[in-house]
Backbone as CSV, one residue per row, in Angstrom:
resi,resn,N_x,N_y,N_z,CA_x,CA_y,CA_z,C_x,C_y,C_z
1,UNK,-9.768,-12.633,-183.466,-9.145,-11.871,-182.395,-9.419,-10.390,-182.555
2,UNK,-9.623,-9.787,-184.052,-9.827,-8.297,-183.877,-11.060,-8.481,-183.538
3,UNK,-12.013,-9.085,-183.527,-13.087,-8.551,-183.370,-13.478,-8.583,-182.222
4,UNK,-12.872,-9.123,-181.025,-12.762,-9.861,-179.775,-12.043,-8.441,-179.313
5,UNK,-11.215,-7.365,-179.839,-10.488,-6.717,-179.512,-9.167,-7.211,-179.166
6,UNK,-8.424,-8.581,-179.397,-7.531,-8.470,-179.080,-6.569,-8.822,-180.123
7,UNK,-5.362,-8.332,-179.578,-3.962,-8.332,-180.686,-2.974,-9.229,-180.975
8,UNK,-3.327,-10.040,-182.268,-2.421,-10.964,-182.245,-0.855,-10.883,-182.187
9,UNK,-0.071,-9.787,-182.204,0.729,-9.810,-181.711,1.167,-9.684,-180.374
10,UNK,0.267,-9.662,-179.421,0.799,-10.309,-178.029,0.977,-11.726,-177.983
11,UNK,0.924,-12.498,-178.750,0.843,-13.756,-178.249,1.802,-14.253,-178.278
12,UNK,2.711,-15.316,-177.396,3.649,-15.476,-177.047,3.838,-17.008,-177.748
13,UNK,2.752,-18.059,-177.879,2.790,-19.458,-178.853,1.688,-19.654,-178.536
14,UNK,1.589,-20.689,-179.764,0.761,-21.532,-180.430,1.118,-23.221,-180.008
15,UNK,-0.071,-22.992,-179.238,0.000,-25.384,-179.216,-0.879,-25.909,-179.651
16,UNK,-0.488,-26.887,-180.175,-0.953,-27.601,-181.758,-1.799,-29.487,-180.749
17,UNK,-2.902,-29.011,-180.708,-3.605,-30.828,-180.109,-3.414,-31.532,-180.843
18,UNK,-3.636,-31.536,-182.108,-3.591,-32.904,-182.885,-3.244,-32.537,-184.255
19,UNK,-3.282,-33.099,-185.602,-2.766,-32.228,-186.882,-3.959,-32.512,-187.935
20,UNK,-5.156,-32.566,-187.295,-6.176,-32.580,-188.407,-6.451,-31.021,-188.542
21,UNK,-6.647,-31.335,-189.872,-6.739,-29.935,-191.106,-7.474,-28.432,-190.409
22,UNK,-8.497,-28.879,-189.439,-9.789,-27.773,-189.181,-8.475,-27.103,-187.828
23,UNK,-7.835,-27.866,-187.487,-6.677,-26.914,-186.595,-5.155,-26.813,-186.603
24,UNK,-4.687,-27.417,-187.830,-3.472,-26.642,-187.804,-3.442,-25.970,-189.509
25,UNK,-4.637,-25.959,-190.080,-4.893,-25.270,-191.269,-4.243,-23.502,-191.480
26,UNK,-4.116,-22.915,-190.405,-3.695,-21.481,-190.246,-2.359,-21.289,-189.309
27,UNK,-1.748,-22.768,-188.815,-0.890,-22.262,-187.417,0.521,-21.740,-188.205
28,UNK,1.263,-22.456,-189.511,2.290,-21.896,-190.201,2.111,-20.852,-190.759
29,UNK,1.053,-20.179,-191.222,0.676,-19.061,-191.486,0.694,-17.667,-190.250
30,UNK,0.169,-18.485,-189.127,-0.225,-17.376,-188.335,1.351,-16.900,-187.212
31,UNK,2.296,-18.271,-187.328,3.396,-18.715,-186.917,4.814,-17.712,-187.708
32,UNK,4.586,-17.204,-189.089,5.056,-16.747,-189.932,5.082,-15.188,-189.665
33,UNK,3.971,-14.652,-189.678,3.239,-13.039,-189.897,3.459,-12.780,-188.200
34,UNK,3.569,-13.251,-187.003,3.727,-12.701,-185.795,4.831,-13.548,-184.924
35,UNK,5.619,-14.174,-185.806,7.268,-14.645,-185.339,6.704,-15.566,-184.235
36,UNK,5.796,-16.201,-184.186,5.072,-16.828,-182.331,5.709,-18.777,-182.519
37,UNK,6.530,-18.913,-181.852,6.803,-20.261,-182.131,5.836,-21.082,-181.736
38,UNK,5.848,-22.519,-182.443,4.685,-23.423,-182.458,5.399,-24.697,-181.277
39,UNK,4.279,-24.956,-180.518,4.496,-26.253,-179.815,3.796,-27.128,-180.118
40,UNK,4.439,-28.654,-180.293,3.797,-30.008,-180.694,4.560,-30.779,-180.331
41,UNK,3.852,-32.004,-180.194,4.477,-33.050,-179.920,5.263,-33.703,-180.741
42,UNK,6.666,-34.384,-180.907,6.887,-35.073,-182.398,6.199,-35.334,-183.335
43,UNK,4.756,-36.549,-182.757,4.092,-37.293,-183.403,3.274,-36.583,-184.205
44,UNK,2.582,-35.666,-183.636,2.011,-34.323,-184.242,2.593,-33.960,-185.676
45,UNK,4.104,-33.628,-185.044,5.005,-32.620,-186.126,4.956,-33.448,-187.861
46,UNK,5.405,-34.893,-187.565,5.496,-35.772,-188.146,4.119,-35.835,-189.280
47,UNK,2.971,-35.983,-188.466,2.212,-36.372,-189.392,1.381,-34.902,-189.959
48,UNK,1.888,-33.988,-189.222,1.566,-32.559,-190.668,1.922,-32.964,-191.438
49,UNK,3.107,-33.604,-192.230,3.898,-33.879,-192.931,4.048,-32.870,-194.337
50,UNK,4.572,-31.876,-193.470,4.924,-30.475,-194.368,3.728,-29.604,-194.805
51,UNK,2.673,-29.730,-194.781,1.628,-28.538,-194.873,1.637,-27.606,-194.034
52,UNK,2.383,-26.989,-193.178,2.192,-26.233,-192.231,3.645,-25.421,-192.881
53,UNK,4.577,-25.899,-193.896,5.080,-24.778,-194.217,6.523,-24.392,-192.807
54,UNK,7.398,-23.621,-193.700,8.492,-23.578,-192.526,8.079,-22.824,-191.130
55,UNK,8.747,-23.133,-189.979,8.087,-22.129,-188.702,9.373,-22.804,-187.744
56,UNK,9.030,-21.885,-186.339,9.408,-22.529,-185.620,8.778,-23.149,-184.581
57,UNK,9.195,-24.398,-184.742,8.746,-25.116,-183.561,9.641,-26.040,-182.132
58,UNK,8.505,-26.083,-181.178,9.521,-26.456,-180.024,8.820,-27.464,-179.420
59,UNK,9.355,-28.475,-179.269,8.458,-29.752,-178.875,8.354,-30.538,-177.340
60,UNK,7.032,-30.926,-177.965,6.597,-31.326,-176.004,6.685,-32.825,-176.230
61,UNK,6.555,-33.071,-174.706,6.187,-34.276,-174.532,4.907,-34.281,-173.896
62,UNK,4.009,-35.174,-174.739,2.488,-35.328,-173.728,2.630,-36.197,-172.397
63,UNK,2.509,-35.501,-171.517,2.683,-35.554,-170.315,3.439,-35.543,-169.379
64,UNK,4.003,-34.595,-170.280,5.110,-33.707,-169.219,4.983,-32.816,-169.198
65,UNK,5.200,-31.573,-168.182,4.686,-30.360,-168.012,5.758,-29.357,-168.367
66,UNK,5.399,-28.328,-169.642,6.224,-27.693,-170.052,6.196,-25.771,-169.664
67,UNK,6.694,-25.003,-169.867,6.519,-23.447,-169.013,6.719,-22.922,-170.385
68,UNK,5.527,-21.740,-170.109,5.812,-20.772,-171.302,5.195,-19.271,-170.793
69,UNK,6.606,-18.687,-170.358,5.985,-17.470,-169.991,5.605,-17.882,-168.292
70,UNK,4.345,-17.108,-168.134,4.158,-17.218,-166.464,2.758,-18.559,-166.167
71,UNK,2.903,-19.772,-167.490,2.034,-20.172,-167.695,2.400,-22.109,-167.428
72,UNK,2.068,-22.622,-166.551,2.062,-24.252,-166.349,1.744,-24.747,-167.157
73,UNK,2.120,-25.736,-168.409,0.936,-26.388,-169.268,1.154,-28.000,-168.621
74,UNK,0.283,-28.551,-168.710,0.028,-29.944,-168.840,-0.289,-30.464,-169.894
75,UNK,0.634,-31.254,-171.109,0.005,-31.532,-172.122,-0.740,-33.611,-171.652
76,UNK,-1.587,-33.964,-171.901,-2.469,-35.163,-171.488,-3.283,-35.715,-172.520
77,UNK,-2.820,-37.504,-172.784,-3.124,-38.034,-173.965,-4.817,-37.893,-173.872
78,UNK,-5.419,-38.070,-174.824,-6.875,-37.762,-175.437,-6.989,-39.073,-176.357
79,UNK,-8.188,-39.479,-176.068,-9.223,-40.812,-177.448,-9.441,-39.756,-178.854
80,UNK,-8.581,-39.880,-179.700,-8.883,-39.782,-180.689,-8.145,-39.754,-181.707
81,UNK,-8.607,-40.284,-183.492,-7.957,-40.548,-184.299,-7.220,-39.910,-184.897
82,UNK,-6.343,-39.637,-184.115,-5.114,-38.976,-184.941,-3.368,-39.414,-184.053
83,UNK,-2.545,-38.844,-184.844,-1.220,-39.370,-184.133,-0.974,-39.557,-182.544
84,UNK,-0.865,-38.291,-181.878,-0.942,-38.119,-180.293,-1.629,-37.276,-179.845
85,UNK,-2.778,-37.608,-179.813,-3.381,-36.202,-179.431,-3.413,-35.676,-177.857
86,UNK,-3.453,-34.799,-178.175,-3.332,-34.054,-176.598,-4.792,-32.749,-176.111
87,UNK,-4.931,-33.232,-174.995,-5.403,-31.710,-174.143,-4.298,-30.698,-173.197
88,UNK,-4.988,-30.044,-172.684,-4.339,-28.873,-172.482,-5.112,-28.904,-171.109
89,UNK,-4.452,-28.643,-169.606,-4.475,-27.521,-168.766,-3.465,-26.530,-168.544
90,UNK,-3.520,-25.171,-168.111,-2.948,-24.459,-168.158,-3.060,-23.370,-166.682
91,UNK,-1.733,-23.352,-165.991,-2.254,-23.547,-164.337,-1.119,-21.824,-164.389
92,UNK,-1.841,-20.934,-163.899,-1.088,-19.815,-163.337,-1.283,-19.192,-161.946
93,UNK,-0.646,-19.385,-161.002,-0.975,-19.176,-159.102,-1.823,-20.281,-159.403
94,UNK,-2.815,-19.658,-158.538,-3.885,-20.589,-158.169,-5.267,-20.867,-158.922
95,UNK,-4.901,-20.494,-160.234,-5.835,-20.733,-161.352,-4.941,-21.627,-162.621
96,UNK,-6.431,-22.960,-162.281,-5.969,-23.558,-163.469,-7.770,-23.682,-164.693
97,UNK,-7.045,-24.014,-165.886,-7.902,-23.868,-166.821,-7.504,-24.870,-167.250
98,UNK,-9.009,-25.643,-168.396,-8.539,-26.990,-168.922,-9.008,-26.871,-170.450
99,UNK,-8.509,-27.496,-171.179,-9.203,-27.394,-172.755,-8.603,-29.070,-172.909
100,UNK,-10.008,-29.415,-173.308,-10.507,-30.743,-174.029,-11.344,-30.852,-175.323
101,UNK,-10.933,-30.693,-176.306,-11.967,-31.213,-177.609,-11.257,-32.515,-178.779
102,UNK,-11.987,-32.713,-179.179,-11.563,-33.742,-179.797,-11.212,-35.057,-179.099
103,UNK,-11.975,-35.629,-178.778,-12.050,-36.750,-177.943,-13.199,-37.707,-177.612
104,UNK,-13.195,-38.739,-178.379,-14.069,-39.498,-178.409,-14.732,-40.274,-176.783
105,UNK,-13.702,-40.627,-175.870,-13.932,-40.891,-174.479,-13.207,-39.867,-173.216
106,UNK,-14.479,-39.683,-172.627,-13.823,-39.204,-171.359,-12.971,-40.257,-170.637
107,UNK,-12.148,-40.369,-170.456,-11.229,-41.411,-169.639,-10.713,-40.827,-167.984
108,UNK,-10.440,-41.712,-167.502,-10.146,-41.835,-165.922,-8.886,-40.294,-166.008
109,UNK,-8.411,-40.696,-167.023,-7.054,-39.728,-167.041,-7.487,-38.417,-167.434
110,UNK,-8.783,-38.047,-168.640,-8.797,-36.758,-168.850,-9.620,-36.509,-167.637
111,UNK,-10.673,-36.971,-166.499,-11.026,-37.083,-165.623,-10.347,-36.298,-164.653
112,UNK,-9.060,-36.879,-164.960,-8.175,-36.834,-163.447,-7.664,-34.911,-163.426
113,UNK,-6.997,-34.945,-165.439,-6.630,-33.688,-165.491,-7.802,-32.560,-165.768
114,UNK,-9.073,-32.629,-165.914,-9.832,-31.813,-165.761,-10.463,-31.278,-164.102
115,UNK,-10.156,-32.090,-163.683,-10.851,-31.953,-161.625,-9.586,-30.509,-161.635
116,UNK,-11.039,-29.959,-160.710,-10.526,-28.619,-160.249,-9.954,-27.359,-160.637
117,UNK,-10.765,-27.417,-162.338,-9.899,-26.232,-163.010,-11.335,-24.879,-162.516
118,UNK,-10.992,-23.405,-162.841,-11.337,-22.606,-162.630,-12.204,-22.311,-163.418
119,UNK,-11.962,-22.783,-165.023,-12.491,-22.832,-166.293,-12.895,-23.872,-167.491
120,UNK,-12.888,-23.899,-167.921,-13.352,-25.231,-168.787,-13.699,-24.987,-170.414
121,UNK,-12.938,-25.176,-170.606,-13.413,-24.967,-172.553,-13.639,-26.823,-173.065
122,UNK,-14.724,-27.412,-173.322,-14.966,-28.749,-173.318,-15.723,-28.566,-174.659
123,UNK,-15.351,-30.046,-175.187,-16.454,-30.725,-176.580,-17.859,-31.038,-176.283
124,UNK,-18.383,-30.511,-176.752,-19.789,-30.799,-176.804,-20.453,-30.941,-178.607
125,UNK,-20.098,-31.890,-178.986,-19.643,-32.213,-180.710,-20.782,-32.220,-181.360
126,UNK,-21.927,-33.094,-180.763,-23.089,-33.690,-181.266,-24.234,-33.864,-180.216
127,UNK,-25.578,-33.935,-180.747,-26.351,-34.746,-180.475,-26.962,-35.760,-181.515
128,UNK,-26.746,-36.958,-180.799,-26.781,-38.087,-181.128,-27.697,-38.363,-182.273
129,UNK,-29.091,-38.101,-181.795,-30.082,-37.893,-182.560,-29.922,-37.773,-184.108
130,UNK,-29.363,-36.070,-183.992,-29.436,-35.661,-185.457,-27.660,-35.921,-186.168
131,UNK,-26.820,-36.614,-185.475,-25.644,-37.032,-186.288,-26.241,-38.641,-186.748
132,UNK,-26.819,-39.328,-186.368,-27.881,-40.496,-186.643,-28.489,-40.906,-187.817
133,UNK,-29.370,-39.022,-187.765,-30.136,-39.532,-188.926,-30.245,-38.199,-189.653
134,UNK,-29.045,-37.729,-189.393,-27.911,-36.407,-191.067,-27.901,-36.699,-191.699
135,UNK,-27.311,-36.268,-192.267,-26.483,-36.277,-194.301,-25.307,-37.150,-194.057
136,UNK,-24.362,-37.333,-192.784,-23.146,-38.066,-192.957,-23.179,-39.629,-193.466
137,UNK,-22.647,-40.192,-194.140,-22.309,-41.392,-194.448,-21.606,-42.309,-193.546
138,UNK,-22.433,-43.256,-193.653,-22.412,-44.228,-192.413,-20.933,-44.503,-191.307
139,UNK,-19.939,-44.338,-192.595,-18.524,-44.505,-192.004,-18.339,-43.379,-190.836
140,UNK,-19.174,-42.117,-191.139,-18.531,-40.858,-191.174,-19.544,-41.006,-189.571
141,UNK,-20.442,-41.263,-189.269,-21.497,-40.997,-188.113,-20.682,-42.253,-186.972
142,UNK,-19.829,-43.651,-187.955,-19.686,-44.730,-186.772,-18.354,-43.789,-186.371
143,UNK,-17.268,-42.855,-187.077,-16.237,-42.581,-186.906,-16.241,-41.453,-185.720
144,UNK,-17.143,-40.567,-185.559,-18.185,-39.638,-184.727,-18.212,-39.905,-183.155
145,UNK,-19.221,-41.324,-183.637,-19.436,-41.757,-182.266,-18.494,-42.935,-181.370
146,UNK,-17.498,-43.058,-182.343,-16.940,-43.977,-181.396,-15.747,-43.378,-180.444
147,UNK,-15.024,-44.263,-179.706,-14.170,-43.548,-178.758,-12.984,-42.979,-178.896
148,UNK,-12.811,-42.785,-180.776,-11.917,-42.122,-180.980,-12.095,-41.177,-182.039
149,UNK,-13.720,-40.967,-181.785,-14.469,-39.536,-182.409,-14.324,-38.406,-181.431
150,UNK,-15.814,-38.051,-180.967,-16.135,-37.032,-180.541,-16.723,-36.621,-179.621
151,UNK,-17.030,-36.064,-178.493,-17.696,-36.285,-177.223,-19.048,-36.096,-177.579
152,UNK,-20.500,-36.445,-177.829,-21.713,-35.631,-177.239,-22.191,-34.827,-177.054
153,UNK,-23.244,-34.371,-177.041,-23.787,-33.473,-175.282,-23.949,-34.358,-174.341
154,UNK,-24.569,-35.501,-174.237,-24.891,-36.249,-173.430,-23.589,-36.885,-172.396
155,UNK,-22.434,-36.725,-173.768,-20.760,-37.296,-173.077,-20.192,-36.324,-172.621
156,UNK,-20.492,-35.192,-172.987,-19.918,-34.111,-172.007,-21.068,-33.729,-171.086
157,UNK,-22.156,-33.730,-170.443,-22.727,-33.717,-169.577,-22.253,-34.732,-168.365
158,UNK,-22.324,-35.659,-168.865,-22.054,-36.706,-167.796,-20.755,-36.205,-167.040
159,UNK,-20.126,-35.899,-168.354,-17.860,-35.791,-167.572,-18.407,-34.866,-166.601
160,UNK,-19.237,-33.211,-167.095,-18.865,-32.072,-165.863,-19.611,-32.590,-164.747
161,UNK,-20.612,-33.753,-164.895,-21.517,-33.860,-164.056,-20.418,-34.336,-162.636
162,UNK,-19.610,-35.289,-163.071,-18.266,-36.178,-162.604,-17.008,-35.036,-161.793
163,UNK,-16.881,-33.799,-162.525,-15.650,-33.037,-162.139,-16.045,-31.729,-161.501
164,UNK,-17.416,-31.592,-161.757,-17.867,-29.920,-161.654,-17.666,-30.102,-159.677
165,UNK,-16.779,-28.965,-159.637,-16.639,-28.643,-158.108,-16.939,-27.184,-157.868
166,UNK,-16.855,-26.634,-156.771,-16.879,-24.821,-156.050,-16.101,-24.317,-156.903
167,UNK,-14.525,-25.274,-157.205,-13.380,-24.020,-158.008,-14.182,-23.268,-159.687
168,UNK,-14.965,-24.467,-160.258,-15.539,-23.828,-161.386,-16.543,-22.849,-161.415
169,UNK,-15.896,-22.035,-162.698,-16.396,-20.755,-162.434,-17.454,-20.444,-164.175
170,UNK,-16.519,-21.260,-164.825,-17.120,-20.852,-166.388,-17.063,-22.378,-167.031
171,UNK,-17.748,-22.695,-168.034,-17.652,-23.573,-169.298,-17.966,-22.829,-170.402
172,UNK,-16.872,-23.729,-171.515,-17.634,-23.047,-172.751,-17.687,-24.205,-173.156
173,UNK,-18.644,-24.408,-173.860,-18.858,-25.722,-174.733,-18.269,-25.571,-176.106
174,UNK,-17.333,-26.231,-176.818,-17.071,-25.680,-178.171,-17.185,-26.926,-179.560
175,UNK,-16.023,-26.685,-180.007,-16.313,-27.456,-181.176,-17.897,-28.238,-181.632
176,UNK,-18.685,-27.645,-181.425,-20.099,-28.080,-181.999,-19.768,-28.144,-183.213
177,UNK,-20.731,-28.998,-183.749,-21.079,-29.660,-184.827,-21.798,-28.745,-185.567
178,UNK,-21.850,-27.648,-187.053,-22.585,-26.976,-187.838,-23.882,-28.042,-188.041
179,UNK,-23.657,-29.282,-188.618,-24.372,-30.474,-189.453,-25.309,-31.046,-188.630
180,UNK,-24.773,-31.360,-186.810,-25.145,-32.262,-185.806,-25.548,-31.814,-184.879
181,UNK,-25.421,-30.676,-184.316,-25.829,-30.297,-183.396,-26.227,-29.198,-183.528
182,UNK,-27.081,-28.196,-182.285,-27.156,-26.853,-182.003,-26.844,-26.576,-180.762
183,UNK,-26.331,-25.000,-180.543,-25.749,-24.406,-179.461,-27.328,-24.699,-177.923
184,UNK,-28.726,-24.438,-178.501,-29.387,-24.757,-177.850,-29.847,-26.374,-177.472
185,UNK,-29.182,-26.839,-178.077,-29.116,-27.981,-177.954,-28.693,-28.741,-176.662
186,UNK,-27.022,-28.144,-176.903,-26.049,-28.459,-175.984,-26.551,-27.924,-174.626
187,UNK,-26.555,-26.457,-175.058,-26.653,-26.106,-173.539,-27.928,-26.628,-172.574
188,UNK,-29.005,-26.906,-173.800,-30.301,-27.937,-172.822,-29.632,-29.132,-172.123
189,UNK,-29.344,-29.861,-172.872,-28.501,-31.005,-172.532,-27.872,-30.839,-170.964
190,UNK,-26.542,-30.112,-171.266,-26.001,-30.217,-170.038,-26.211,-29.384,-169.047
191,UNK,-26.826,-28.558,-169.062,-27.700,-28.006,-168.209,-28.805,-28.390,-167.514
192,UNK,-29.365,-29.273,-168.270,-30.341,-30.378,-167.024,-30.000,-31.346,-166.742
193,UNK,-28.777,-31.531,-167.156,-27.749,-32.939,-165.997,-26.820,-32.424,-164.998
194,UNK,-27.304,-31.327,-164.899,-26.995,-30.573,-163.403,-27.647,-30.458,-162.552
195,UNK,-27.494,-31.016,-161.309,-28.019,-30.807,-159.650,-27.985,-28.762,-159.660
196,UNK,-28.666,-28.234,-159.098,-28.487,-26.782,-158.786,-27.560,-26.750,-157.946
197,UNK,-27.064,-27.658,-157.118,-25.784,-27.536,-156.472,-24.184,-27.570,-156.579
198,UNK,-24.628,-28.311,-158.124,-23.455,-28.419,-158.829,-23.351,-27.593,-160.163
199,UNK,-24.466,-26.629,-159.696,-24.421,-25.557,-161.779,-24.284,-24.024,-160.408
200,UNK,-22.871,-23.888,-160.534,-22.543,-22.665,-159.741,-21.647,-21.984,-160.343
201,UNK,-21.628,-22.363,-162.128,-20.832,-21.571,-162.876,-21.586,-21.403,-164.080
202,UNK,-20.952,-20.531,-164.690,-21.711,-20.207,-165.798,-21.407,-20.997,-167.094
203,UNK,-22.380,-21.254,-167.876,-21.965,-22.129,-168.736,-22.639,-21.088,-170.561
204,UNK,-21.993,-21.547,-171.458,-22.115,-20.906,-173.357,-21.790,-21.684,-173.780
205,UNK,-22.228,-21.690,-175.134,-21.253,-22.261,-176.248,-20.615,-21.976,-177.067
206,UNK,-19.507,-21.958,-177.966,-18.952,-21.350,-178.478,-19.663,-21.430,-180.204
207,UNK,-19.745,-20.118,-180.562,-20.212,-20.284,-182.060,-18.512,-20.146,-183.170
208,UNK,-18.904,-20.894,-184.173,-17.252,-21.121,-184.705,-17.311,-19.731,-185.799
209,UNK,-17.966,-18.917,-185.476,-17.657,-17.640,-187.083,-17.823,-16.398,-185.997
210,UNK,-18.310,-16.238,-184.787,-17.750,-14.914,-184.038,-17.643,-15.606,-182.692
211,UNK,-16.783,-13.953,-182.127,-16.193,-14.271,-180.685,-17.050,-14.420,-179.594
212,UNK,-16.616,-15.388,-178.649,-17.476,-15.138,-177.151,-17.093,-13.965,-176.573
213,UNK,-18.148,-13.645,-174.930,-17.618,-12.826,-174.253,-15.701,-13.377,-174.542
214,UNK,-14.749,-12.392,-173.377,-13.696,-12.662,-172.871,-13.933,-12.649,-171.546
215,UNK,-13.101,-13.304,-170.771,-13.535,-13.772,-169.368,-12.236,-13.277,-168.310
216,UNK,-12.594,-12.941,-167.525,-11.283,-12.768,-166.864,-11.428,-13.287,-165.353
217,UNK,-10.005,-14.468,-165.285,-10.050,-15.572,-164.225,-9.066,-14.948,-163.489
């Protein structure tokens, strides 16, 4: 965030998708040093099972729509191995935004809650190819690709191919794979499973050690 220019003490909370290590590794920490209460679902809370250290937290239900600030959330179940996992849209006036990672299948339902957001922060985890024939161990590549791994490029091409309307304006592709994938990768990928009629937004990927642009919707 400093380097992005912005200040972590504006932030008003923290919501927690699922409780594997690579994302709630910093939230009791970061929950602590800027007083920002944490949202999760029980099932979530439960299976931190105390690594996250004292905080406060305030709990959702996935799929029910909770308010924070001047902000709509939709929390919406997600394919993947962990307790309850959840995505995120987040609807203010007439802008909504969606965040999906960690999710082995696009389903009818994340389908349903991704149509018509303004923005899009989506998994683009792997290409197939080189998670195939990596360094991972066999368990570790079937756990990847199945429907309660990780999306693709090829699985997230197809979804925006499915949802991309006029309202979209941006994608970021994120959680890539260091091991499995590349950023040029992805963006080849889903970028030529676009009609020119349907690539009327801009699309990046996110690198995981510095910031993207900031965008303003």
């Amino acid at each position: 965030m400093a380097a992005a220019g912005l200040d972590p003490a504006r932030l008003k909370a923290i919501l927690v998708s699922h409780e594997h290590r690579d994302h709630v590794a910093g939230v009791g920490v970061a929950a602590r040093m800027w007083n920002i209460p944490v949202y999760l679902n029980p099932s979530t809370l439960e299976a931190t099972n105390g690594i996250l250290g004292r905080f406060e937290h305030r709990l959702f239900s996935t799929g029910e729509e909770l308010v924070v600030g001047d902000l709509e959330i939709h929390p919406f179940s997600q394919s993947h191995d962990a307790a309850d996992p959840a995505g995120f849209t987040f609807r203010h006036k007439d802008a909504k935004i969606g965040v999906a990672t960690d999710l082995g299948a696009a389903t009818a339902l994340v389908r349903e809650h991704l149509a018509g957001c303004r923005a899009l922060v989506l998994e683009a985890n792997h290409d197939p190819d080189m998670l195939m024939n990596g360094p991972y161990p066999w368990h570790l590549k079937t756990r990847v690709r199945g429907r309660k791994g990780h999306l693709s490029n090829h699985d997230s091409a197809e979804l925006l191919v499915q949802i991309a309307d006029r309202d979209l304006r941006q994608v970021v592709l994120a959680h890539l794979s260091e091991v499995n994938n590349l950023p040029e990768l992805a963006l080849e990928c889903i970028g030529s499973a676009l009609t020119p009629s349907s690539r009327g937004f801009g699309l990046i990927a996110a690198c995981q050690r510095t910031p993207g642009p900031v965008f303003e919707l």
